[in-house]
Structure formats: C-alpha cells, structure tokens
C-alpha positions as CSV (number, residue, x, y, z in Angstrom):
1,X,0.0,0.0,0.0
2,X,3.1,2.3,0.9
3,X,5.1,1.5,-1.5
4,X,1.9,2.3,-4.4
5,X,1.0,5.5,-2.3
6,X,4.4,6.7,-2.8
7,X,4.1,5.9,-6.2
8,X,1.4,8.1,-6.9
9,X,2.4,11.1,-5.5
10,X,5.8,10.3,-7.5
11,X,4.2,9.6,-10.8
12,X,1.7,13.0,-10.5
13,X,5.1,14.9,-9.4
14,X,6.8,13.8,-12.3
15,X,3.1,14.8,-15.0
16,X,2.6,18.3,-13.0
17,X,6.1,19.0,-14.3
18,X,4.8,19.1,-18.0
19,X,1.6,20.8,-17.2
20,X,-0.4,20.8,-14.1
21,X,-3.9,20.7,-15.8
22,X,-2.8,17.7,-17.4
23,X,-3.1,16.0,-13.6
24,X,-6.4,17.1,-13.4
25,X,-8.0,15.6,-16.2
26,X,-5.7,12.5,-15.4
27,X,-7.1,12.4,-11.9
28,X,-11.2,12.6,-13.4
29,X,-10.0,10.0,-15.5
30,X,-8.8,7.6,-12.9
31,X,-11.3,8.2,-10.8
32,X,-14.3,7.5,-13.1
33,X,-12.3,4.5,-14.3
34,X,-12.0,3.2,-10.4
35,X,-15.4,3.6,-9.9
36,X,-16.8,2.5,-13.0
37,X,-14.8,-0.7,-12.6
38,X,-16.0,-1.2,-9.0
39,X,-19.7,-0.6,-11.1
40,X,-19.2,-3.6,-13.4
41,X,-17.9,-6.2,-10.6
42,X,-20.9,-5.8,-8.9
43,X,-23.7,-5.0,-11.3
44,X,-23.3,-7.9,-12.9
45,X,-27.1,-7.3,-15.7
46,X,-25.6,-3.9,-16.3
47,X,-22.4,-4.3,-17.1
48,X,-22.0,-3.9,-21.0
49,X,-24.3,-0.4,-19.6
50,X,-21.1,0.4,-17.3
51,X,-18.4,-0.4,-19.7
52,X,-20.3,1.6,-22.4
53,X,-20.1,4.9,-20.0
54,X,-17.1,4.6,-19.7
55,X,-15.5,4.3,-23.0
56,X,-17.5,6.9,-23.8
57,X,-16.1,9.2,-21.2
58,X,-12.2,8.2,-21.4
59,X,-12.3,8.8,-25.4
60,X,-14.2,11.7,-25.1
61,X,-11.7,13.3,-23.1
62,X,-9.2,12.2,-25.1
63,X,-11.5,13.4,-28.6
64,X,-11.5,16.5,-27.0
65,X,-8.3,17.4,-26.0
66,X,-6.0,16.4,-29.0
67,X,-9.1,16.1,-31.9
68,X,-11.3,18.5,-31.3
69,X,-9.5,21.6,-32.2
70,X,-8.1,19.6,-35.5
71,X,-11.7,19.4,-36.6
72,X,-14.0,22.4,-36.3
73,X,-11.4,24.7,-35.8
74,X,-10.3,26.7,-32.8
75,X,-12.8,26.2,-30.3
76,X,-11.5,24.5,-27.5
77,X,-11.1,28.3,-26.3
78,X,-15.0,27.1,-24.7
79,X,-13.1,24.2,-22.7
80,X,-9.8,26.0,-20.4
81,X,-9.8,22.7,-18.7
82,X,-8.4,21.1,-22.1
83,X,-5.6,24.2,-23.0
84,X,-3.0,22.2,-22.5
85,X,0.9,23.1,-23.2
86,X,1.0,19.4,-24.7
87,X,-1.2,16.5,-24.3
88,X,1.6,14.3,-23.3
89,X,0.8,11.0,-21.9
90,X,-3.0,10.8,-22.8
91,X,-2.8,8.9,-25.6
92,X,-1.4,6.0,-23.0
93,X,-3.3,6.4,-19.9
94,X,-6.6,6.2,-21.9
95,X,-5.8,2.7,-23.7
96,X,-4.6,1.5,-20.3
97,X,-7.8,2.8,-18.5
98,X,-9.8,1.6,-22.0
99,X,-8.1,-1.9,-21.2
100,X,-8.8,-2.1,-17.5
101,X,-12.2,-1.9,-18.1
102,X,-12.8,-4.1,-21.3
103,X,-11.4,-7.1,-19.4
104,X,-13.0,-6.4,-16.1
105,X,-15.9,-6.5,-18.4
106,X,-14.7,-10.0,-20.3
107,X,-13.9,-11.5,-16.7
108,X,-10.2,-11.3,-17.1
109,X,-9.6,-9.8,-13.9
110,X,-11.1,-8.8,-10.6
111,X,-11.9,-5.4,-10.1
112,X,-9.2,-3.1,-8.2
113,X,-11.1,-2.2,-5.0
114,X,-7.9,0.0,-3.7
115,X,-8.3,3.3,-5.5
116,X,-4.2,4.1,-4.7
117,X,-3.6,0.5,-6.1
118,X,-4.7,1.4,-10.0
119,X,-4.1,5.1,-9.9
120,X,-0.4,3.7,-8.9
121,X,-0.6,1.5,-12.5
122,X,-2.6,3.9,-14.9
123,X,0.0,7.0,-14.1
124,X,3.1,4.7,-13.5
125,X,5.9,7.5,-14.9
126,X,8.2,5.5,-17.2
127,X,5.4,4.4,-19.4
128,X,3.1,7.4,-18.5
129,X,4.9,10.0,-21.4
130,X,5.2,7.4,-24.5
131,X,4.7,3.7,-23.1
132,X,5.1,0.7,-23.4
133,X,1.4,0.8,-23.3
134,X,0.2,-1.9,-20.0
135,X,-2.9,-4.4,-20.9
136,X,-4.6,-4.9,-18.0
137,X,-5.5,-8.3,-17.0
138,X,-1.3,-9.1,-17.8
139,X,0.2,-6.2,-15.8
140,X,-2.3,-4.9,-13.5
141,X,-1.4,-7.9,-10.4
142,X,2.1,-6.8,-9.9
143,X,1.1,-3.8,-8.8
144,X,-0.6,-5.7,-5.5
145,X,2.1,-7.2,-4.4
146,X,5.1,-6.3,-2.7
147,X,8.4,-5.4,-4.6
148,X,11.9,-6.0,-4.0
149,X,15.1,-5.4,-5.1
150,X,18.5,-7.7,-5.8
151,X,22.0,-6.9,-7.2
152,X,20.8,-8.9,-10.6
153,X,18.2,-6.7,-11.1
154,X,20.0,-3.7,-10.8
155,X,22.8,-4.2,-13.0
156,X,19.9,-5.9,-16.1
157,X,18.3,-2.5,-15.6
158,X,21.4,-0.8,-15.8
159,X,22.6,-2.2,-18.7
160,X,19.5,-1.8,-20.9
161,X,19.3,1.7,-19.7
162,X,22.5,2.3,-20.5
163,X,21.7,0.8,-24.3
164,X,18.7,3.4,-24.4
165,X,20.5,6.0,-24.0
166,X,23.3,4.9,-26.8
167,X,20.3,5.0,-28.7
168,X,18.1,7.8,-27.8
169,X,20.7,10.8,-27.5
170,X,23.5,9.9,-29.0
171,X,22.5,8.1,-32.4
172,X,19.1,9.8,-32.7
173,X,20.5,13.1,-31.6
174,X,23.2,12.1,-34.8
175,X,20.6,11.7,-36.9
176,X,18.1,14.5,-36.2
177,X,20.1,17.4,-37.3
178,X,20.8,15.7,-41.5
179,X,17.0,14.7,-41.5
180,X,15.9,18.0,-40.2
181,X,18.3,19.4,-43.1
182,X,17.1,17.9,-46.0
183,X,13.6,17.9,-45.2
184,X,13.4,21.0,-44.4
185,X,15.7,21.9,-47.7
186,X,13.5,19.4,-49.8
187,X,12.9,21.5,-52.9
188,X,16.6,22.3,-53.3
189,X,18.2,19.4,-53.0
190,X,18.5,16.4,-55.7
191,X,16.6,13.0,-55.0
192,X,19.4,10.5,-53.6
193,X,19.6,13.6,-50.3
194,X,15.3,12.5,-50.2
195,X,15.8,9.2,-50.4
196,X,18.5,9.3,-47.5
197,X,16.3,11.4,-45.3
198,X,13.6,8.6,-45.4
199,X,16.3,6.0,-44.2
200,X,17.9,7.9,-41.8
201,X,14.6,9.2,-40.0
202,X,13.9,5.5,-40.2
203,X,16.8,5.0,-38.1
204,X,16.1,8.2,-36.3
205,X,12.5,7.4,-35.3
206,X,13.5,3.3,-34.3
207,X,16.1,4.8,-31.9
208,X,14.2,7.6,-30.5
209,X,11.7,5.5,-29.7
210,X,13.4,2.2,-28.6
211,X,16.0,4.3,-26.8
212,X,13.0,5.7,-24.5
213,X,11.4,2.0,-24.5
214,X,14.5,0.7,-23.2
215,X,15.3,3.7,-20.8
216,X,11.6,3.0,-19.5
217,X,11.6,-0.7,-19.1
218,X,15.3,-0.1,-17.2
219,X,13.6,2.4,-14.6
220,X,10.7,0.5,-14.4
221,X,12.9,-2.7,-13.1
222,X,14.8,-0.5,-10.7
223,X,11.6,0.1,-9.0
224,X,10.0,-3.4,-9.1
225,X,7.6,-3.5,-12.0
226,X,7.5,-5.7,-15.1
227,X,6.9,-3.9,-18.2
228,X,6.4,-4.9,-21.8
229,X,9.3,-4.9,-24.5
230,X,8.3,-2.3,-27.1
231,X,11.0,-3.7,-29.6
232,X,11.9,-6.9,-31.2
233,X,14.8,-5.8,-34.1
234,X,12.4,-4.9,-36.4
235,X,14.4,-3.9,-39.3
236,X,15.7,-7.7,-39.6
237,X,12.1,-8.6,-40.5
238,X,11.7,-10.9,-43.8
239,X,8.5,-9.5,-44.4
240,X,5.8,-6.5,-44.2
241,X,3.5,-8.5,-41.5
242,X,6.9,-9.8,-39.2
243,X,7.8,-5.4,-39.3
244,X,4.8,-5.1,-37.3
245,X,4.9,-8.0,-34.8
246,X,8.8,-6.6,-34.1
247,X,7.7,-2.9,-34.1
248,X,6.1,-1.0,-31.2
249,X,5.0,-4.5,-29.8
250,X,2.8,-2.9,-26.9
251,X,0.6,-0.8,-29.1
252,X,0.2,-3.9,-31.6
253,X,-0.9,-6.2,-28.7
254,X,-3.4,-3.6,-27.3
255,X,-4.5,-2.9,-30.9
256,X,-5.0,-6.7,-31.6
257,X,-6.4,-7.1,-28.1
258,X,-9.3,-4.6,-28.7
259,X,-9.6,-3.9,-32.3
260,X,-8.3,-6.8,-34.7
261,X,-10.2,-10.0,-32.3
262,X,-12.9,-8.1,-31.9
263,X,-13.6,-7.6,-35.6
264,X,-13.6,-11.3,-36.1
265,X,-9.3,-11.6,-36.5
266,X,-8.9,-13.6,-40.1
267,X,-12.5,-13.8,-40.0
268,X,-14.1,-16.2,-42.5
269,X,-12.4,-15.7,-45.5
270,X,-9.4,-13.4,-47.2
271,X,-11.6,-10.4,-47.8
272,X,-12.3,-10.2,-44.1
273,X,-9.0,-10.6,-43.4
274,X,-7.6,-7.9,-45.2
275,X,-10.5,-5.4,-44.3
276,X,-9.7,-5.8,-40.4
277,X,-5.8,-5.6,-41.1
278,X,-6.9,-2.3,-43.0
279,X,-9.2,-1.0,-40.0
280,X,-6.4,-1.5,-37.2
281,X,-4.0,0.3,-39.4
282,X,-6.1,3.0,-39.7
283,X,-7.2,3.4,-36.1
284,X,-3.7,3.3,-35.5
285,X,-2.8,6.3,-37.6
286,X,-6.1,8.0,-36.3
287,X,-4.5,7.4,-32.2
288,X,-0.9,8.9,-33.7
289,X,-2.4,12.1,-33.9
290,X,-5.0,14.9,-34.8
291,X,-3.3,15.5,-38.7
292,X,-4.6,14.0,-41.9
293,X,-1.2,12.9,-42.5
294,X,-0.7,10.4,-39.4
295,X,-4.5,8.6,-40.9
296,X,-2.7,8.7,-44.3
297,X,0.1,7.3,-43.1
298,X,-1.8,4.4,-41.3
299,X,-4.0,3.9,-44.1
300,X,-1.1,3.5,-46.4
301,X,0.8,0.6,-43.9
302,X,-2.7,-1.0,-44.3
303,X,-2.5,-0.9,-47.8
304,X,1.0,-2.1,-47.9
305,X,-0.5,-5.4,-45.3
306,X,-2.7,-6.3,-47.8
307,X,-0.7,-6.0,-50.6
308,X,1.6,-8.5,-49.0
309,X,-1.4,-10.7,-48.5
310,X,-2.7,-10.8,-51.8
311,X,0.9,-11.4,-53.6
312,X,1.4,-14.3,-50.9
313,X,4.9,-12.2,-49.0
314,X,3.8,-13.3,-45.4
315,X,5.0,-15.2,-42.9
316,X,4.1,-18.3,-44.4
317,X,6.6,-17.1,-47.4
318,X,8.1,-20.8,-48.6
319,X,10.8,-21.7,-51.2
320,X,12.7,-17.8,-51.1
321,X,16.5,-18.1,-51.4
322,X,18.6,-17.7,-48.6
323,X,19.6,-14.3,-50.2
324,X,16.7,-13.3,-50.3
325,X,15.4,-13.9,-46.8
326,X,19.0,-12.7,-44.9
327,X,19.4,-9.7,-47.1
328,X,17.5,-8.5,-49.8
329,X,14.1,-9.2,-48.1
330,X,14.5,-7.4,-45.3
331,X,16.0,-4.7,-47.0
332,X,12.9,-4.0,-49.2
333,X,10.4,-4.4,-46.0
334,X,12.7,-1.4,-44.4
335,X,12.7,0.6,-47.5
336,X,8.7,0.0,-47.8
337,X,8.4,1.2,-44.6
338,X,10.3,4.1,-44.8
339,X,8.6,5.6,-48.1
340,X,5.1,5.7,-46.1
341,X,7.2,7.5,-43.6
342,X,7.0,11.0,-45.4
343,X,3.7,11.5,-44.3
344,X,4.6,10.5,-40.9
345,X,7.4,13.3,-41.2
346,X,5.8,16.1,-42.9
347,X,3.9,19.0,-41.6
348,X,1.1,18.8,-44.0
349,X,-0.5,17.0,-47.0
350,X,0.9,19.3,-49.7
351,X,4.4,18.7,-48.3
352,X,4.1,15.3,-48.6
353,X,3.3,15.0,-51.4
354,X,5.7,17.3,-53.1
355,X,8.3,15.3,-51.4
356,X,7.4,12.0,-53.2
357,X,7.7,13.8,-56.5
358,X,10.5,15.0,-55.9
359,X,12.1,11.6,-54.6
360,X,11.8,10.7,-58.6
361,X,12.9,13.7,-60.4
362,X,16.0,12.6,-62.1
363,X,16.9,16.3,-62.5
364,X,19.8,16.4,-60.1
365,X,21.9,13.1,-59.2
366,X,24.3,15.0,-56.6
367,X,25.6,12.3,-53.5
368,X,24.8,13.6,-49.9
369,X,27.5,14.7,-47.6
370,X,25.5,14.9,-44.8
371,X,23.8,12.1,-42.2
372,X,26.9,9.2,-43.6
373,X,28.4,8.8,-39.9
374,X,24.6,8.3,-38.3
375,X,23.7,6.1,-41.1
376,X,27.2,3.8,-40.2
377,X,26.2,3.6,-36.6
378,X,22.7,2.8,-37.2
379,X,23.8,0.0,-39.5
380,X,26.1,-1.3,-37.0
381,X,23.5,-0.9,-34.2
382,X,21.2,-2.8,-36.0
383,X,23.8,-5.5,-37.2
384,X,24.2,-6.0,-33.5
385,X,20.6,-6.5,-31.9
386,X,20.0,-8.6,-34.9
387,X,22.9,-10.9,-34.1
388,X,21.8,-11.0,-30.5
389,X,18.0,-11.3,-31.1
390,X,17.7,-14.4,-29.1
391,X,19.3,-12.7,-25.8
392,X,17.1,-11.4,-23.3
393,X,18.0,-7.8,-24.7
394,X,20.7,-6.9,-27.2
395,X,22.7,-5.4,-24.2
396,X,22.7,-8.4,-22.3
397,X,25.9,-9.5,-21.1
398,X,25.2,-11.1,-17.5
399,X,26.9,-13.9,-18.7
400,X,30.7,-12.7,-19.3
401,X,33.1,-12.8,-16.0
402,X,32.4,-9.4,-13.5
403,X,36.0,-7.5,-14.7
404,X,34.6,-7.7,-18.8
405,X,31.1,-6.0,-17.7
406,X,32.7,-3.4,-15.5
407,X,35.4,-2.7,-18.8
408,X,32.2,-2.9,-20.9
409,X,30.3,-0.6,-18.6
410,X,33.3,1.9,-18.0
411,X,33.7,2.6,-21.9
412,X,29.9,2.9,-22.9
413,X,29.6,5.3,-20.0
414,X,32.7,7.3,-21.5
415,X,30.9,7.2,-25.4
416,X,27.7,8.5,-24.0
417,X,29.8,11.4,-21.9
418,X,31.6,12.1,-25.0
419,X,28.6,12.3,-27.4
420,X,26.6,13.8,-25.4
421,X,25.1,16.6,-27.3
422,X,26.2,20.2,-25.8
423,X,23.3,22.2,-26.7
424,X,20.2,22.1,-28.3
425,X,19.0,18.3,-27.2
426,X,16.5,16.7,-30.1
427,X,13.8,16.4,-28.7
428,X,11.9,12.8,-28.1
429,X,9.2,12.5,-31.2
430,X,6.9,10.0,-29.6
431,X,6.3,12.9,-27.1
432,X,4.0,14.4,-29.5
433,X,1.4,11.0,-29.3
C-alpha cells in the first residue's frame, strides 16, 4: 500500500512537471475509471451499460483534447480545462484505462477495489509520457504485491538503460540534425539527399523511440515492476506483417487485443481478413495524432498489409533463397516502410506529397555529404541487436566474468559522456502521441 501510495504522489510529481492541468484531467479520468470498474464487478445485468459509460467518457476526453481543435477549428477556447501546453501521456493512460475496463468486463480480472492501487498502474511514470502501453489483465497484479530489489536486477536494468541511451541521445540526436536538413531543404536538393532522409529518419524514429522504450523498461525494473518490450529488431524482418509483430509490440498487442479479435481476426475468409488488417491500421494512424497525415500514413501501412497478403509475402513465405530472406528481403520491407514515412514526417498534405515527386525527379543526381556517420552507426546498431536477437536484450551480457562487464560498462559510459550533445537536445518525437 506504501510503497503504491508513494508511487502516486511520484508519478503525478513527475506529469505536474509538464503541465499541471494535465493532472487534473488525469485524476477525473482515474477516478471514473475506479469507480466504474467497481460498477461492473458488482452490477453484474448492467455491465455492458457500465463499460459503455465509460468508453464513452475516457475517449471523449481524449476526442476532445487532441481532436477537437483539429476538426471544427479553434474552439476548444469554450473548454480552459483542455488548453493544454502538450497532451503528453493521454494517448497511454486512456488505452490503459480503456483496457482495464474491457477485461473487467470480459472477466479477465477482478476489479481493483484500492483506489491508490490502480491510480499507482494507470499514471506509473516510465510508461506514462510514451509507453510501453500496460494491458490490464497481464500487468495490473504486480502492482498488488510487494516489490523488491536484488544486485541482478540492478545491474539488467542498468545495462539496458544504458543501451537506451546509446540509442536515444546519441544516435538519434546524430541523426536528427541531417534529417531535419534535408527535409526542411526538400525543394533544393537532388533526389538521392530525399531518399537518404527517409532511411535515416527510419533510423532516427527506431532509436528515439526504442532508446525511450529501453530507458523506461530499465527504470521500471529498478523500481520493481515488469513492463512490456516495445521492440523486437524490427528492421531484420523478412516481411511487411513480421515489421509489425517486431515494431512497437505494446501498441500492436493492445490494438490486436481490442480492435483486430474483436472484428472477427482472419475472420471467415481473405476479404475479411484484409478489411480488419486495414481497419487497425487505420485506427492506429487516427490514435498517432489529430493531422490528416498520421491517418494517411496508417492507411497506407494497411495498404502495404494487404498487398503482401494478396501477392502471398507473409509469414508463411516458402521456397525464397537464402539471399533473399537474410538480405534482400528485409532490405525491401525497411525501405517499404520508410517511403510511407513522409507522411509520418511532414507537416502537412501538400508537403508530402511534393516530397514523393521530388524523390523521382532525375533532374539532379548530386551524393549527400550529410547524415553518412549516423547512417554507419545505425547499421552497426542494427547488425548487432539482430545478431543478438535471441538474448534477453541486445545489451545483455550477464553472462561474461564481472571484470569484462565493468570494462564494458566503464567505456559505454565514456561514449555516451563524449557524445553527449552540448546544446540544443532533439527532442523525443513520440512525445508528441
């Protein structure tokens, strides 16, 4: 009970630091979750009624405060409540209150009748800002029991935050200032500069993102709680459906979870299939963000899914060379992946698509000479978590002698102190979701 009430306060500490405001609508959110999920244990005839309230209410605070500017203009001046400085953190919270009650409502779990116990899980600060996103009925229990810490946690913590931040400052921070040049230089520069922006922001976005994920899952470990891997080395993947079951795992479990099963999964035959893969896809661009161009860039990941499905590149992919499969294949999944990324990158529609015309204007042939040092250590990076996929985590080295990991240790500790960037830190993009 202590160690969840201290928690709390921790956790609404660290989210008042951003924006206080952002607390309070946090704190009505958790509270009609609470009580609505006390509502549904014991109102058993009424509780589809329950759950339905309450969907209603978490996404209509959530339509609100990141949509409903986006669509009829500036008029969220009426709600002061919802004038946030950034809506940081909402996106989570409301799929992990979303899930609580969904699978109170399936029978999954028993309801949380200490108030402290699921505030403690639905603000918990490393995965409040950008994830891993929790599902319920796998992570909520944890948070009931009491935690402890050894030596071997410590140092596996250690080590994966110390990958994180390998990741997130120094190789994205590389990477940030060449994309940021030649997108925002677009129109001037010759087409092999655009179609190096899309691979390095590739790179850029993957260690952003994983950087934080591992940071996260590292903090979370030091303070006794279990949370989900957000990464499996995507950029190894053979083909367009493996890309997603390696990439931002926590968001694909919650959107299979609630969205894909529910619509009936590979449902009865291809057509179904391929209209649910499209649907998640979408709702997933849709969650990314009030801006046409996050639903475009879903939409067109669907599109790619399907594609793949039709022409028979899945899984299930039989008699490919070995070439193929350790090489090329994944190279084309990664540069598939990347092209839909303009729209993910761009400030608007007309940018966009001004971009992918100029990515095939054979007009000027000139070779970058930006970005080439952040595009060698991103190789290399990746190189490296796809030779050690099969560890617990790429960093992993528990199993070499105690004077190798404290060498190991010493000299990653001196490369992050020596690229550490001096001024003007990129900032993290997931922030923005």
């Amino acid at each position: 009970m202590l160690q969840n009430l201290f928690l709390l306060i921790g956790n609404l500490y660290f989210y008042a630091q951003i924006d206080p405001k952002l607390c309070v609508l946090w704190l009505l959110i958790a509270l009609v979750t609470w009580l609505l999920g006390v509502a549904i244990a014991k109102n058993s005839q009424h509780k589809g009624f329950f759950l339905l309230i309450g969907l209603l209410f978490i996404f209509s605070q959530l339509f609100i405060a990141k949509y409903y500017n986006w669509l009829f203009g500036d008029l969220t001046r009426n709600f002061s409540i919802y004038q946030f400085i950034s809506t940081v953190g909402l996106s989570y919270y409301t799929l992990a209150a979303s899930s609580y009650l969904i699978d109170l409502y399936r029978g999954k779990l028993q309801a949380e009748g200490n108030p402290i116990t699921l505030g403690a899980y639905l603000s918990f600060f490393p995965q409040l800002l950008s994830g891993p996103i929790p599902i319920a009925y796998k992570d909520l229990a944890q948070y009931s029991k009491n935690r402890t810490l050894n030596w071997i946690q410590i140092e596996e913590a250690s080590q994966r935050i110390l990958w994180g931040i390998v990741k997130k400052v120094i190789i994205s921070g590389m990477l940030a200032k060449p994309v940021d040049y030649i997108f925002y230089n677009h129109t001037e520069l010759g087409l092999i500069y655009l179609w190096l922006a899309i691979i390095l922001y590739s790179f850029q976005v993957y260690m952003d993102f994983s950087g934080y994920s591992d940071m996260a899952w590292g903090i979370a470990k030091l303070l006794g709680i279990n949370i989900n891997p957000n990464f499996k080395s995507p950029f190894i993947s053979q083909t367009i459906d493996e890309f997603w079951r390696r990439w931002h795992l926590s968001l694909s479990a919650w959107l299979k979870e609630y969205i894909y099963l529910p619509l009936g999964g590979r449902g009865k035959n291809k057509a179904h299939y391929m209209l649910n893969i499209f649907l998640v896809f979408f709702v997933s661009g849709l969650w990314h963000g009030a801006n046409a161009n996050y639903i475009l860039w879903g939409s067109f990941n669907g599109i790619l899914f399907v594609i793949a499905i039709l022409v028979g590149w899945t899984r299930s992919t039989k008699n490919t060379s070995n070439l193929f499969k350790s090489i090329l294949s994944p190279l084309v999944v990664f540069i598939l992946i990347a092209f839909t990324r303009v729209f993910f990158r761009s400030p608007d529609f007309g940018t966009a698509i001004l971009f992918y015309q100029e990515m095939f204007r054979f007009n000027d042939l000139s070779l970058p000479d930006v970005g080439l040092q952040g595009l060698f250590y991103s190789i290399l990076l990746v190189i490296i978590e796809g030779i050690r996929q099969h560890y617990t985590h790429p960093a992993d080295i528990s199993n070499y002698k105690l004077p190798i990991r404290l060498a190991v240790y010493i000299a990653v500790i001196c490369l992050i102190y020596l690229g550490w960037p001096t001024q003007n830190p990129t900032e993290y993009i997931y922030f923005k979701f």
